[in-house]
C-alpha positions in Angstrom: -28.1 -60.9 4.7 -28.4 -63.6 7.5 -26.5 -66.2 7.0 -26.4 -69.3 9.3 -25.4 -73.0 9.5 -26.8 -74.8 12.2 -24.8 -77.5 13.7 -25.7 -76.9 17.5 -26.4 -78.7 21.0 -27.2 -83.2 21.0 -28.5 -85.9 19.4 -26.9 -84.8 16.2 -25.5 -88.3 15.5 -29.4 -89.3 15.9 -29.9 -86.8 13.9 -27.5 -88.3 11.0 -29.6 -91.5 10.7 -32.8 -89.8 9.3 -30.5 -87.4 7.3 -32.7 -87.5 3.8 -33.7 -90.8 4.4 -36.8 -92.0 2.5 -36.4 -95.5 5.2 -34.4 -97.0 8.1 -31.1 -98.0 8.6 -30.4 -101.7 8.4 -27.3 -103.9 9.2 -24.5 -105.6 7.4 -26.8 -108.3 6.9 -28.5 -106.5 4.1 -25.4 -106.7 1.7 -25.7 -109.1 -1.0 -23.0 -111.9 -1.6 -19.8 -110.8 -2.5 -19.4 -113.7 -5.0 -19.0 -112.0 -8.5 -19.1 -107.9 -7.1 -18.2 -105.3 -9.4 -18.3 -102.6 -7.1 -18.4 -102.8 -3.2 -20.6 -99.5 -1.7 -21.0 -98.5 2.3 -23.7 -96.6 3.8 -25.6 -95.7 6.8 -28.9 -95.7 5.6 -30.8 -97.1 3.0 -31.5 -94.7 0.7 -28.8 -95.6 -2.2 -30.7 -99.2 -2.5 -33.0 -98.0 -5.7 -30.4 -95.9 -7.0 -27.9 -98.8 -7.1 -30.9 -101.0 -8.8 -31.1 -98.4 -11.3 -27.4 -98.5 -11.6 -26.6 -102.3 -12.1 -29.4 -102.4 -14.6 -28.0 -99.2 -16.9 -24.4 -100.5 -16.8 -24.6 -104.9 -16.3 -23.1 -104.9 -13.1 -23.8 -106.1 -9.4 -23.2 -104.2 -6.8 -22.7 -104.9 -3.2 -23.9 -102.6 -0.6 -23.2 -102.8 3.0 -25.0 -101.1 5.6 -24.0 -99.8 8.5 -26.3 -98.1 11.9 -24.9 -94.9 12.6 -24.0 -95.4 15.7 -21.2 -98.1 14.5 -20.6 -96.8 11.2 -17.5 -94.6 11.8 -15.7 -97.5 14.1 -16.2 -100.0 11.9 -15.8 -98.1 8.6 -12.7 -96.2 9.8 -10.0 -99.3 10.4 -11.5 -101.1 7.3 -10.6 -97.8 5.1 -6.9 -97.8 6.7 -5.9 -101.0 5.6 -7.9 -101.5 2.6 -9.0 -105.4 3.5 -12.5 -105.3 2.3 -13.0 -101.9 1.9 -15.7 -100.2 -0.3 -15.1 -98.6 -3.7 -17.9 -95.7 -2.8 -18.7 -95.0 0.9 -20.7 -92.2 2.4 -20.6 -89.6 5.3 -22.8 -87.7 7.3 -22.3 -84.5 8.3 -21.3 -85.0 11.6 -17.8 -86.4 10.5 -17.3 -85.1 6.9 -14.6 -82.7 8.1 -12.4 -85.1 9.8 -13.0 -87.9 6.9 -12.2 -85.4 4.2 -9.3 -84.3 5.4 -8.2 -87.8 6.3 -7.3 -89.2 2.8 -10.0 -91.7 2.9 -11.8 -90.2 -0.2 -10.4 -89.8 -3.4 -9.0 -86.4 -4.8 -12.2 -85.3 -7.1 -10.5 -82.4 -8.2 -7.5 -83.7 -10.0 -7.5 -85.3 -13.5 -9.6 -87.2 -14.9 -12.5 -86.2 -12.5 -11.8 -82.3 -12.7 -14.7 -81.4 -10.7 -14.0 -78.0 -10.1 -14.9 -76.9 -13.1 -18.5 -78.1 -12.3 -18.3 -76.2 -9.2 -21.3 -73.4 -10.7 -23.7 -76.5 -11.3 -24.1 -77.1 -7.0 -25.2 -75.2 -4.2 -22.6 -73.7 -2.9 -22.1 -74.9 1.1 -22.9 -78.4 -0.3 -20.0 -78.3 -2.9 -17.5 -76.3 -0.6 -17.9 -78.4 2.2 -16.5 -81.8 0.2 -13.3 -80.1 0.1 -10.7 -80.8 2.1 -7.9 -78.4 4.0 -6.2 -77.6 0.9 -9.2 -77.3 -1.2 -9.5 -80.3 -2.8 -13.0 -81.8 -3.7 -13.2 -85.3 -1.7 -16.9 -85.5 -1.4 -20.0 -84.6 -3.5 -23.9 -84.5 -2.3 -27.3 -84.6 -4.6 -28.9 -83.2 -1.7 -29.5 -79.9 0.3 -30.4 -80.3 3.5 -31.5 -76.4 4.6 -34.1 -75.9 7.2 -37.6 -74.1 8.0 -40.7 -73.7 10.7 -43.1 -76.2 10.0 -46.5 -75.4 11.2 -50.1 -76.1 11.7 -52.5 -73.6 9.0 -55.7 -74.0 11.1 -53.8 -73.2 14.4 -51.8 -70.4 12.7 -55.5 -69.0 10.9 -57.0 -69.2 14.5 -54.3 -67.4 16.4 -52.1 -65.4 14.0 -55.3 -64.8 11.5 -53.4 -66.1 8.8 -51.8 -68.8 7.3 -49.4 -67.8 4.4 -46.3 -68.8 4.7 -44.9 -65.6 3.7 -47.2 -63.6 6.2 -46.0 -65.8 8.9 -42.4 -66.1 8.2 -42.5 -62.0 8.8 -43.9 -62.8 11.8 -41.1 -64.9 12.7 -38.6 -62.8 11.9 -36.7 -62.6 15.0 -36.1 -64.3 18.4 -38.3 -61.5 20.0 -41.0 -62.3 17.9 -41.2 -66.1 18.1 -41.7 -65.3 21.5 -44.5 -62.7 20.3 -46.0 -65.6 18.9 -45.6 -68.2 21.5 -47.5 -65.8 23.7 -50.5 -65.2 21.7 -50.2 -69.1 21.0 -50.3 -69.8 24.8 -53.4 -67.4 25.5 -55.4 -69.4 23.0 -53.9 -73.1 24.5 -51.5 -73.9 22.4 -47.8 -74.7 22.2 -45.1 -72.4 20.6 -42.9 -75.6 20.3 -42.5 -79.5 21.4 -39.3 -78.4 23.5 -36.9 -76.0 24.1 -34.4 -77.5 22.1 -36.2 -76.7 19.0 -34.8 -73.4 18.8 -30.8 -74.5 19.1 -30.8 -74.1 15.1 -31.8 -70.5 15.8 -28.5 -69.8 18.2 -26.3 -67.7 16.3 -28.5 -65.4 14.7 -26.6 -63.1 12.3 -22.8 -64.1 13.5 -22.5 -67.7 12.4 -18.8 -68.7 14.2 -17.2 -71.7 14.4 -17.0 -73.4 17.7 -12.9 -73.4 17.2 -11.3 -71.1 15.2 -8.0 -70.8 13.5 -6.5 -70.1 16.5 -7.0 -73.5 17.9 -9.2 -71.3 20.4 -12.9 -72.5 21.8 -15.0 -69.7 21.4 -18.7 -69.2 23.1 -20.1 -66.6 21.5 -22.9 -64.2 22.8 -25.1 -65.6 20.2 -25.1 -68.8 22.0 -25.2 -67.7 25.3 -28.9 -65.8 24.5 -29.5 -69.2 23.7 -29.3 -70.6 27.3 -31.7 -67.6 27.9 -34.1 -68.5 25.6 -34.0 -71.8 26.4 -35.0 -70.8 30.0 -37.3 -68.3 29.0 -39.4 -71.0 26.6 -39.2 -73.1 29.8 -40.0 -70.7 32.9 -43.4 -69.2 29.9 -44.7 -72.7 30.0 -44.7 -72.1 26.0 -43.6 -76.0 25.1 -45.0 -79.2 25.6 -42.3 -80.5 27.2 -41.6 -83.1 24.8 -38.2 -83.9 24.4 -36.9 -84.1 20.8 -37.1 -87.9 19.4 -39.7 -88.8 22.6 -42.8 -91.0 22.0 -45.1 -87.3 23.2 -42.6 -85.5 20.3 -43.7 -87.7 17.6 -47.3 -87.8 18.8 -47.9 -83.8 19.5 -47.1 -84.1 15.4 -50.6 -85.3 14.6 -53.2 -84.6 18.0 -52.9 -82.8 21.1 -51.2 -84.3 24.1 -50.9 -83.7 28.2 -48.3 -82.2 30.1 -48.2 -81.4 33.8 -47.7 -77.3 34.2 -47.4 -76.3 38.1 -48.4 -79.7 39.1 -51.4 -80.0 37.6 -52.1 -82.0 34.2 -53.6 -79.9 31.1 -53.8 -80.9 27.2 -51.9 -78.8 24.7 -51.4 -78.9 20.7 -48.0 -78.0 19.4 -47.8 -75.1 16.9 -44.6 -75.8 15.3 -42.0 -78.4 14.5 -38.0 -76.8 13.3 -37.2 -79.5 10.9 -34.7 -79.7 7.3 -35.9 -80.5 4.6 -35.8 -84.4 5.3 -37.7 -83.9 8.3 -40.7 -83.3 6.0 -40.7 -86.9 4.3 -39.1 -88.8 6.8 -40.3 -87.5 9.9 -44.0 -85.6 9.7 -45.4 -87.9 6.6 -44.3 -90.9 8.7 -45.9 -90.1 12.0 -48.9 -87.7 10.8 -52.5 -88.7 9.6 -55.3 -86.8 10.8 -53.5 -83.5 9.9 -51.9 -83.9 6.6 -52.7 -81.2 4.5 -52.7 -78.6 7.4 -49.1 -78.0 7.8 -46.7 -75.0 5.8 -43.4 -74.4 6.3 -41.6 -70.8 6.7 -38.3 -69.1 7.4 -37.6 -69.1 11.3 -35.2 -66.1 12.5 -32.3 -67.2 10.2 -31.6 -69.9 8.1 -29.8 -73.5 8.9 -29.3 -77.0 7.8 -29.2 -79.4 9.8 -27.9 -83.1 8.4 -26.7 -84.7 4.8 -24.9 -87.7 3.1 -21.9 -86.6 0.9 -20.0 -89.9 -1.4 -17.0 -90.2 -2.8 -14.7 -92.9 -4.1 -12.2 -94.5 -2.1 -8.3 -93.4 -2.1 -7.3 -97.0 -2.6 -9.9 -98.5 -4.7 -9.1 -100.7 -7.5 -12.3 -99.6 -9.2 -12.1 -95.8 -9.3 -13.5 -95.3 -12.9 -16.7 -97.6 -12.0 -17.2 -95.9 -8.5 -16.4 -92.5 -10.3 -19.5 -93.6 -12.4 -22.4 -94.4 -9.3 -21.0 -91.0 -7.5 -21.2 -89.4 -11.2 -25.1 -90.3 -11.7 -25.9 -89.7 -8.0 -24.5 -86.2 -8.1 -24.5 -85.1 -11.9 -27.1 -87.4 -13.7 -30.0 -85.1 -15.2 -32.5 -88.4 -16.1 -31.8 -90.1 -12.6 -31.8 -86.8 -10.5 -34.9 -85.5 -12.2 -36.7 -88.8 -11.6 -35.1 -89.5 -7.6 -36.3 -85.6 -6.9 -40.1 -86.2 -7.5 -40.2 -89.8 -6.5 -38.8 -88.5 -2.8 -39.3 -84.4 -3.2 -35.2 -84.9 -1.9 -34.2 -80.9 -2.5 -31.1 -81.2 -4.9 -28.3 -80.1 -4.5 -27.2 -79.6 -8.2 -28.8 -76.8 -10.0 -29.1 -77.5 -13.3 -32.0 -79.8 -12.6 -33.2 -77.9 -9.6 -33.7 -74.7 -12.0 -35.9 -77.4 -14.0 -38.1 -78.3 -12.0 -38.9 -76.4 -8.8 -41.3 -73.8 -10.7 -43.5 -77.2 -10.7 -43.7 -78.5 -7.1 -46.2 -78.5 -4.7 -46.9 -80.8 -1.9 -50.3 -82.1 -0.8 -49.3 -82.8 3.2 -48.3 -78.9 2.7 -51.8 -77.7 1.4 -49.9 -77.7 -1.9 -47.3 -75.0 -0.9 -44.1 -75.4 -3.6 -41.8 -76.3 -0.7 -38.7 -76.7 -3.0 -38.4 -73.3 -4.3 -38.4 -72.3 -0.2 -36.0 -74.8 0.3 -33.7 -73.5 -2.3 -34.2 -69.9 -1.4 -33.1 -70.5 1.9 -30.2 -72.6 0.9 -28.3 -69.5 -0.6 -28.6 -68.0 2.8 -25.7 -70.7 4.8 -22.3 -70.1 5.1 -20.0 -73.5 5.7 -17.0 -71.6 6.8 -18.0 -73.1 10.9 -18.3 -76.3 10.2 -15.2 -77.7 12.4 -14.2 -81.5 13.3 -15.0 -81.0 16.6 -19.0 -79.8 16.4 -20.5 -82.9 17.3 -19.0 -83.8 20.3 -18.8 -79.7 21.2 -22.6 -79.7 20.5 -23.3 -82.8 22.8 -21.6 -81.2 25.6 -23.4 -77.4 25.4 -26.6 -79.2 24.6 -26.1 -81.0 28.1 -25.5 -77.8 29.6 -28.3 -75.8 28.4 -30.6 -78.3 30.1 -29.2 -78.6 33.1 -29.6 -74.5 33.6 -32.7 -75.1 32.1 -34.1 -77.6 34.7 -32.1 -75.4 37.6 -29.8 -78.1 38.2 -26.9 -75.5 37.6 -26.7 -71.7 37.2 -25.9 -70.4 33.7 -22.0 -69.6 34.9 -22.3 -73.2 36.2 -23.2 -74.9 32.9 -21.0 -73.0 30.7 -18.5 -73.7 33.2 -18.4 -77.2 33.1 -18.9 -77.3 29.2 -15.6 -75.8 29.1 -14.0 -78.5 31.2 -15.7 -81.0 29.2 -14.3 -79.6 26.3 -10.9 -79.5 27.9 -10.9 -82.8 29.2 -11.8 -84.4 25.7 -9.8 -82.2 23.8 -6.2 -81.0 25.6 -4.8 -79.5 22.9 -7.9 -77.0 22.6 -7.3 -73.2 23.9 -10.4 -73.1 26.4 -11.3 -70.0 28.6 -10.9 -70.1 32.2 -13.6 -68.4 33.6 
């Protein structure tokens, strides 16, 4: 079976603040007074506000929560957790520097008495629980979410082109890299866009031989997996089948909802994109916040293999004073079958913790989906990723190939070019890596 986790190429720190978000990250200036706190929290987004309402009003307590942009959050988290002066009792992490924070200490050990949380190991999916451990195993860090990935795309564009628009029909027809670009040539005879820009199809890289970007070695390895990616890249690129707009753009949100122009051979042409690779919080906090006049037209389906991208893991803090109360907020936000049941159709977040998921994801369906039950897909294609490549160096690694695919890709550099100065960016930012010399 493919199995795939998709941490690849830049923006993935942007990427962290919509991570399951149902809003915006705020500042600091959010917290409440400090006067009278039971229990301090920190975050990067907003999303723990009604779950700490609900929290204070089951147990009598006030709780403080400090938020943090993402782009300051691990500076200014970071110093505070070494020396303890005003640090949180609960704090979160994204994805992009889980492995370095639990291996760091910061967290408390969840696996030793009284928390014992091993032996609820069966109740999560599995990458989710495995990758709150630390180096030696130790649970640091749970999630309530799952954060896999899909193909979202347009039904009337996928009827008119593809002559259907089941989601299982299409998936097939998605099955591989050479048939998304089977696709994206019948989707480019009839006007349309495959995808909004090359980079869409970085979470497809590594195919069926997921590998870390170091390995135990301490060895940088580029596999031939991600080396077809440059190609594809190019290939999407030199087939004029994107729309050329760059992930995050103003013309990548607005190709969600209408058609847009692009300029192919110097000449100006509209074009409606097909397709959108998004996780699972794409859906609510990216497509439902920028589409209107096509809600209701969109699926979602299985590209070539399966990925996540993004996700906030919590845990108490090594050094907190209030372990058993933090212990309590990580406990409901992870464990809580009421609150979990309740968060999971007030957002449609995809859990991460089973015994409520088995509960309720026979019942789903979502309207802006043409009713599809998008969290049983979500869930199938969560068994499917492997954490075992997740490494502390991926998002700064990513940044750098991501930079290098597009500068083969515009034909500023040749492909030996671009993977030659990734490695020397690699090098130069980490010495003690064993980097090829070619």
């Amino acid at each position: 079976m493919k199995k795939f986790l998709g941490i690849f190429m830049t923006l993935v720190l942007l990427a962290g603040v919509l991570s399951a978000c149902s809003g915006d990250s705020k500042s600091s200036g959010d917290s409440k007074s400090s006067k009278d706190v039971d229990l301090k929290i920190w975050s990067f987004t907003d999303e723990l506000k009604k779950p700490i309402t609900k929290f204070e009003e089951k147990n009598g307590v006030k709780v403080e929560l400090t938020i943090v942009p993402i782009a300051d959050y691990p500076t200014k988290l970071k110093p505070v957790l070494e020396s303890g002066v005003g640090a949180p009792d609960v704090f979160t992490g994204e994805i992009a520097f889980l492995k370095q924070w639990v291996d760091a200490g910061y967290w408390e050990n969840l696996s030793k008495d009284p928390y014992n949380v091993d032996e609820m190991k069966d109740n999560y999916v599995p990458y989710v629980f495995d990758l709150g451990k630390d180096k030696d195993g130790n649970v640091r860090a749970l999630s309530w979410q799952t954060t896999p990935g899909g193909l979202f795309y347009k039904r009337s564009i996928a009827k008119e082109v593809l002559g259907t628009d089941d989601p299982t029909e299409v998936g097939n027809m998605l099955n591989s890299m050479d048939n998304v670009f089977k696709v994206a040539e019948k989707m480019k005879e009839k006007g349309y866009s495959m995808f909004p820009d090359e980079g869409s199809i970085r979470w497809f890289s590594q195919g069926d031989n997921p590998q870390p970007w170091v390995n135990d070695k301490n060895e940088l390895k580029l596999t031939d997996q991600k080396i077809e990616f440059m190609d594809y890249a190019k290939k999407l690129r030199e087939n004029s089948y994107t729309a050329l707009a760059a992930e995050w753009s103003p013309s990548w949100f607005e190709a969600m909802d209408k058609p847009i122009k692009v300029k192919e051979n110097g000449k100006e042409k509209e074009t409606e994109v097909f397709s959108y690779v998004l996780p699972t919080w794409g859906l609510h906090s990216v497509l439902k916040t920028n589409v209107k006049e096509s809600a209701g037209d969109w699926a979602v389906t299985n590209g070539p293999s399966p990925y996540f991208w993004g996700g906030t893991w919590l845990g108490v803090y090594e050094k907190s004073e209030n372990k058993e109360l933090a212990y309590d907020f990580v406990k409901m936000m992870t464990q809580e079958d009421e609150f979990l049941t309740e968060w999971a159709k007030e957002t449609g977040d995809v859990l991460s913790y089973l015994p409520v998921t088995n509960e309720i994801k026979g019942d789903f369906s979502d309207e802006f989906l043409g009713g599809q039950n998008n969290y049983q897909f979500f869930l199938e294609q969560a068994k499917e990723i492997e954490p075992g490549i997740v490494t502390k160096y991926d998002q700064q690694l990513d940044t750098f190939y991501g930079n290098a695919v597009q500068q083969y890709v515009d034909g500023k550099k040749s492909k030996k070019e671009a993977v030659k100065e990734f490695y020397q960016k690699a090098q130069n930012a980490y010495p003690d890596l064993k980097v090829p010399k070619n």
